[in-house]
mmCIF file of the C-alpha atoms, coordinates in Angstrom:
data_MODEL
# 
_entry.id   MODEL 
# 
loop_
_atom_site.group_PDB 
_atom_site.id 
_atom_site.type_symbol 
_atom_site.label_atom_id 
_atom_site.label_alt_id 
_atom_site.label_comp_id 
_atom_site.label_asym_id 
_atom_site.label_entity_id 
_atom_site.label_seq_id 
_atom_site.pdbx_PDB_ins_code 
_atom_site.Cartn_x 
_atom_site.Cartn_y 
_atom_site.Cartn_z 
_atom_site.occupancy 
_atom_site.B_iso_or_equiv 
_atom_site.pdbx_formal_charge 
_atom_site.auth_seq_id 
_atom_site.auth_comp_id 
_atom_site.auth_asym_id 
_atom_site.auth_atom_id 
_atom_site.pdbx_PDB_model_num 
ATOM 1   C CA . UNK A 1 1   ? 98.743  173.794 95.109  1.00 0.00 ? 1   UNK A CA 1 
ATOM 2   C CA . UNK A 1 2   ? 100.537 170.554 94.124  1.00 0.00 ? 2   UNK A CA 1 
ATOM 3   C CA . UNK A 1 3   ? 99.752  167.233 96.257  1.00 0.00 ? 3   UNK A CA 1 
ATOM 4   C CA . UNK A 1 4   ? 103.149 165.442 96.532  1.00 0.00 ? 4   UNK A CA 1 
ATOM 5   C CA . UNK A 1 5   ? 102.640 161.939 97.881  1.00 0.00 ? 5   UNK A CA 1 
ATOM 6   C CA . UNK A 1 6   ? 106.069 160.038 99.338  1.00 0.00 ? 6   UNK A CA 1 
ATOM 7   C CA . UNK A 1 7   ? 105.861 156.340 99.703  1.00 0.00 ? 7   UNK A CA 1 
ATOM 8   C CA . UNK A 1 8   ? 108.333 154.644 101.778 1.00 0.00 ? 8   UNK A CA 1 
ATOM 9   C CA . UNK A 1 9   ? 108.084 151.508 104.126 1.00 0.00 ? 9   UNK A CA 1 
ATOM 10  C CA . UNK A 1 10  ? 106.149 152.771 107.034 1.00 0.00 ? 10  UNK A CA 1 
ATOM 11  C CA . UNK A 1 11  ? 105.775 156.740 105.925 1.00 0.00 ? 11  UNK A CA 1 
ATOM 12  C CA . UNK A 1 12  ? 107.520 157.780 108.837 1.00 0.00 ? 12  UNK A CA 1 
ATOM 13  C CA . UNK A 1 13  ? 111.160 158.383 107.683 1.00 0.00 ? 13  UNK A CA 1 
ATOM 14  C CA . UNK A 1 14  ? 110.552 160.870 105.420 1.00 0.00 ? 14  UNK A CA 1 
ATOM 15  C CA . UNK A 1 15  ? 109.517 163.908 108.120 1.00 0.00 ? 15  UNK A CA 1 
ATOM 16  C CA . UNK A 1 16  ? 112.911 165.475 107.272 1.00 0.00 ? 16  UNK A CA 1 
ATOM 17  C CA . UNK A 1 17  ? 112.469 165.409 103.550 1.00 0.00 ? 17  UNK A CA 1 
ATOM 18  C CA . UNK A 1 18  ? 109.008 166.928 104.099 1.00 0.00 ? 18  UNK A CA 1 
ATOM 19  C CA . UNK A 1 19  ? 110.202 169.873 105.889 1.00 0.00 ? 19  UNK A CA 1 
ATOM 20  C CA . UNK A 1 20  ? 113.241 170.036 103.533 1.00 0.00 ? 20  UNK A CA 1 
ATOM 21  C CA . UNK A 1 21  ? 110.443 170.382 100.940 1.00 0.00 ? 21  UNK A CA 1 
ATOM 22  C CA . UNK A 1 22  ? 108.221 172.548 102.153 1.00 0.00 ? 22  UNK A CA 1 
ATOM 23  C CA . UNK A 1 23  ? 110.718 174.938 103.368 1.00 0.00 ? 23  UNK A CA 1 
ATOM 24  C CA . UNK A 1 24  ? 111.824 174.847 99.578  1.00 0.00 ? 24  UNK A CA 1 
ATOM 25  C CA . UNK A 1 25  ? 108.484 175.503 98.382  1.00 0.00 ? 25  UNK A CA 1 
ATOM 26  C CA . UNK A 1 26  ? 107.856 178.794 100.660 1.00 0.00 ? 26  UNK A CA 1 
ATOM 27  C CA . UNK A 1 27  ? 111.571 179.907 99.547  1.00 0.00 ? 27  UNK A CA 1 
ATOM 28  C CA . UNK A 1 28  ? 110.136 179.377 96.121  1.00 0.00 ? 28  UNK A CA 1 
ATOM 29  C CA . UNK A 1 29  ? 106.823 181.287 96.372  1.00 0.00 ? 29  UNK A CA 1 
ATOM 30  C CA . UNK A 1 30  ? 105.478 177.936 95.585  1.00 0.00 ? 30  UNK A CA 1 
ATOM 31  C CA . UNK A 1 31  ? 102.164 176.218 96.735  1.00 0.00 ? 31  UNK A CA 1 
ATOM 32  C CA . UNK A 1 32  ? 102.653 172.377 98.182  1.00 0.00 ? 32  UNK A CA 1 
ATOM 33  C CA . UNK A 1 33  ? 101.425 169.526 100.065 1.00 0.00 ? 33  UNK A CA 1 
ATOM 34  C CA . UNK A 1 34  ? 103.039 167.288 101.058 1.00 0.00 ? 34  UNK A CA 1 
ATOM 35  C CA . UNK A 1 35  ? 102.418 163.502 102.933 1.00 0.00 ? 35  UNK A CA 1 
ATOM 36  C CA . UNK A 1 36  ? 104.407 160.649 103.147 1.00 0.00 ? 36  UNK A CA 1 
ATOM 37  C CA . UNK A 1 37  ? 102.409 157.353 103.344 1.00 0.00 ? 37  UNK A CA 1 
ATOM 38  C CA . UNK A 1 38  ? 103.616 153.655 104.048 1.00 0.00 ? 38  UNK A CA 1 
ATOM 39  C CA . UNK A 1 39  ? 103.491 150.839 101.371 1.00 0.00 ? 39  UNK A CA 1 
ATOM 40  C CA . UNK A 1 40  ? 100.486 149.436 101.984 1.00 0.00 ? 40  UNK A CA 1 
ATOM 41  C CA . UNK A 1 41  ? 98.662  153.299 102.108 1.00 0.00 ? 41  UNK A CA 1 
ATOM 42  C CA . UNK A 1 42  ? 99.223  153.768 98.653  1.00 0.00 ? 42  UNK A CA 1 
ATOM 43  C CA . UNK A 1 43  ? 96.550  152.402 96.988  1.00 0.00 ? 43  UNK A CA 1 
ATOM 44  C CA . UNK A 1 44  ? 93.874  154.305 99.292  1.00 0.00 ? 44  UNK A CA 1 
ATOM 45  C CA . UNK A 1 45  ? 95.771  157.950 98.749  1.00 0.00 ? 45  UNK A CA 1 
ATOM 46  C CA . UNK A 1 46  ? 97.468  158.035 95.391  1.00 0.00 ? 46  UNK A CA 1 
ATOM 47  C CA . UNK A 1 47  ? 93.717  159.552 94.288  1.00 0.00 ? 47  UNK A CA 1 
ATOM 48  C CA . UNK A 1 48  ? 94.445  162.867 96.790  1.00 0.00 ? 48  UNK A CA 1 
ATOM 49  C CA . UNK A 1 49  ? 98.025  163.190 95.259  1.00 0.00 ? 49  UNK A CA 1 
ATOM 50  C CA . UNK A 1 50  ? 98.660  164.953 92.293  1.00 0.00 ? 50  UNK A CA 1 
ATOM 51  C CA . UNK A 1 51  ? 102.206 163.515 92.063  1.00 0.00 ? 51  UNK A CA 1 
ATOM 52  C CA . UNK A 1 52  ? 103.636 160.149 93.571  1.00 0.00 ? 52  UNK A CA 1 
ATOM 53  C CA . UNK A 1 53  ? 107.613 159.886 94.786  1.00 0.00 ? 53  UNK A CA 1 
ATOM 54  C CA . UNK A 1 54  ? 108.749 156.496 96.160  1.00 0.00 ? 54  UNK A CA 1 
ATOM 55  C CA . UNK A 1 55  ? 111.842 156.609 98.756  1.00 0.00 ? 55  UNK A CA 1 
ATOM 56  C CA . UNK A 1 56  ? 114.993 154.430 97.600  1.00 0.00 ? 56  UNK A CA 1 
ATOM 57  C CA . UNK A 1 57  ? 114.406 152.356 100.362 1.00 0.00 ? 57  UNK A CA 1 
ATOM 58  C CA . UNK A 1 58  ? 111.057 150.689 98.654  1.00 0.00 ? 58  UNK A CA 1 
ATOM 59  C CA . UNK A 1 59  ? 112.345 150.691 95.054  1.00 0.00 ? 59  UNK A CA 1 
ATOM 60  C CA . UNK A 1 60  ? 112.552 147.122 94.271  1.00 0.00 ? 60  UNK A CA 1 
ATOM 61  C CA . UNK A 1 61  ? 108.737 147.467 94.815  1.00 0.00 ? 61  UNK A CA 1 
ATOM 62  C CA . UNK A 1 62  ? 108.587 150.325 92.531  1.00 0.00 ? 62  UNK A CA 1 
ATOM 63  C CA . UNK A 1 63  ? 106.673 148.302 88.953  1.00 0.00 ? 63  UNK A CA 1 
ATOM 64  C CA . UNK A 1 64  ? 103.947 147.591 91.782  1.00 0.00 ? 64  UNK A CA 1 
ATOM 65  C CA . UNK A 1 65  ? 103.732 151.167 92.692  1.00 0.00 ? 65  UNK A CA 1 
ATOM 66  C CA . UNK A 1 66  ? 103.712 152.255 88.950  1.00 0.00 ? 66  UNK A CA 1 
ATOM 67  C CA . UNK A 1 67  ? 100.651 150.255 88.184  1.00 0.00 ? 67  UNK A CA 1 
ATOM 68  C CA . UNK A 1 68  ? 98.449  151.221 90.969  1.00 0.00 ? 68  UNK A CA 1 
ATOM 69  C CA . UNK A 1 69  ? 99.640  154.845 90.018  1.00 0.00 ? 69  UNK A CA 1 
ATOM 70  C CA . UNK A 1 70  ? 99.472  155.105 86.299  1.00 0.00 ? 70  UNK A CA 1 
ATOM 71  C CA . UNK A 1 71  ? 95.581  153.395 87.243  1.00 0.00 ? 71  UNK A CA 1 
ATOM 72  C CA . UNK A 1 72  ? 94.725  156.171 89.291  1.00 0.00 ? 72  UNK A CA 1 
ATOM 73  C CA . UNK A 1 73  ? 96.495  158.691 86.209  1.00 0.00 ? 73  UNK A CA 1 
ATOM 74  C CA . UNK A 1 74  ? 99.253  160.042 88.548  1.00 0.00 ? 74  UNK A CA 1 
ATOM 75  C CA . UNK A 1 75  ? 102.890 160.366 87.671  1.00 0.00 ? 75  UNK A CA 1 
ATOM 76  C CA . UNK A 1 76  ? 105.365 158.251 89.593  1.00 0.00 ? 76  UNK A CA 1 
ATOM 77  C CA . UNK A 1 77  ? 108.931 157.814 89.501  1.00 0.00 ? 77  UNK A CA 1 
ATOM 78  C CA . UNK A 1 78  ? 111.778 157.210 92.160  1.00 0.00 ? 78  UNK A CA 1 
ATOM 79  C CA . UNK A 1 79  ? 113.701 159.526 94.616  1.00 0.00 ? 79  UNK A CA 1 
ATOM 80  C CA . UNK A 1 80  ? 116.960 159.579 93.910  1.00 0.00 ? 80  UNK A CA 1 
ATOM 81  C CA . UNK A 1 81  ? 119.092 158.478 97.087  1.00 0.00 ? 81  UNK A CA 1 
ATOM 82  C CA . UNK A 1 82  ? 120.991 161.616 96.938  1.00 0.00 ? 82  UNK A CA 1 
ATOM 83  C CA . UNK A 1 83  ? 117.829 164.027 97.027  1.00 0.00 ? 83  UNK A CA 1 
ATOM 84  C CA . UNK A 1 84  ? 116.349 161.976 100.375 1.00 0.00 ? 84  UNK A CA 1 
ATOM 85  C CA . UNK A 1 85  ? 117.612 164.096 103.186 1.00 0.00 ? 85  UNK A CA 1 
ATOM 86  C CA . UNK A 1 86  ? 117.448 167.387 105.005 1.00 0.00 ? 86  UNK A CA 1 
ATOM 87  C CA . UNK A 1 87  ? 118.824 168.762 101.779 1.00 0.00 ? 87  UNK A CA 1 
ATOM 88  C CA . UNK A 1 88  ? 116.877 167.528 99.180  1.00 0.00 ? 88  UNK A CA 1 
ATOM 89  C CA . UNK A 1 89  ? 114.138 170.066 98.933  1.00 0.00 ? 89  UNK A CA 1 
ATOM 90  C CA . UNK A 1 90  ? 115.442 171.374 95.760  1.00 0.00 ? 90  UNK A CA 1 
ATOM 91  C CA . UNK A 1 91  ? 116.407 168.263 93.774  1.00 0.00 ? 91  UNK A CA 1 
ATOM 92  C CA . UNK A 1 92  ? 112.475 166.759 95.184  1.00 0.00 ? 92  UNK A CA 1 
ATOM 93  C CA . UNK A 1 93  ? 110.934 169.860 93.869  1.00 0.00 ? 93  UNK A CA 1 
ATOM 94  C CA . UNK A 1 94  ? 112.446 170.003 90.057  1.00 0.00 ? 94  UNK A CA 1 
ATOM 95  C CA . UNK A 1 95  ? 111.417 166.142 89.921  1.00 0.00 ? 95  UNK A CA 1 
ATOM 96  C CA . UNK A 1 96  ? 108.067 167.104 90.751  1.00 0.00 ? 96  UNK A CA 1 
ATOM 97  C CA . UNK A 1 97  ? 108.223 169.655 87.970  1.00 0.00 ? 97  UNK A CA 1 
ATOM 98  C CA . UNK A 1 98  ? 109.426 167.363 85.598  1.00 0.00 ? 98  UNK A CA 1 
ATOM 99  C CA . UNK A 1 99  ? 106.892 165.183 86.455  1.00 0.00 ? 99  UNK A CA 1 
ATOM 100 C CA . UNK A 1 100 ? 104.270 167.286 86.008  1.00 0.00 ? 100 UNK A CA 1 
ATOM 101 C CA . UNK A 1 101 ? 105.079 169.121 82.655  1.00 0.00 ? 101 UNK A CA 1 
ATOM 102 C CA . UNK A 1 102 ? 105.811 165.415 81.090  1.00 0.00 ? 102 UNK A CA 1 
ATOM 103 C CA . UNK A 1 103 ? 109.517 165.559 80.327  1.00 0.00 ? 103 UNK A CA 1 
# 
């Protein structure tokens, strides 16, 4: 199972890219969890998350996000804006991928 961790401001707009994702995942045969945390959750879950995604609308705090994730030895990178929405599942899941093999 892979533990994908969203942070966006309060961890509440992303419900419809976690069901976008999940739905992905079981159309995928593929094992995920997914939770979306606010900004100032990050620090206490990033060690539960095997991945970290931040939302578009928090990226000018991303380099703070970065540290506190690269401390904990979790990959991090941005959301693209196009990919956060009801249709993103897809585009959210190959990140995570990408992620996680290093490329």
């Amino acid at each position: 199972m892979v533990r994908i961790l969203l942070v966006c401001s309060a961890g509440m707009s992303t419900s419809i890219l976690i069901r976008a994702v999940e739905k992905e995942a079981v159309a995928r045969g593929q094992q995920v969890s997914v939770r979306a945390v606010g900004t100032t959750e990050l620090e206490s879950a990033v060690g539960d998350a095997d991945v970290v995604l931040v939302a578009p609308q928090v990226r000018h705090r991303f380099p703070q996000f970065a540290e506190i994730a690269r401390a904990a030895g979790k990959p991090i990178a941005l959301i693209e804006p196009k990919a956060y929405g009801p249709f993103g599942g897809p585009a959210i899941l190959d990140q995570v991928a990408q992620l996680l093999s290093g490329s």
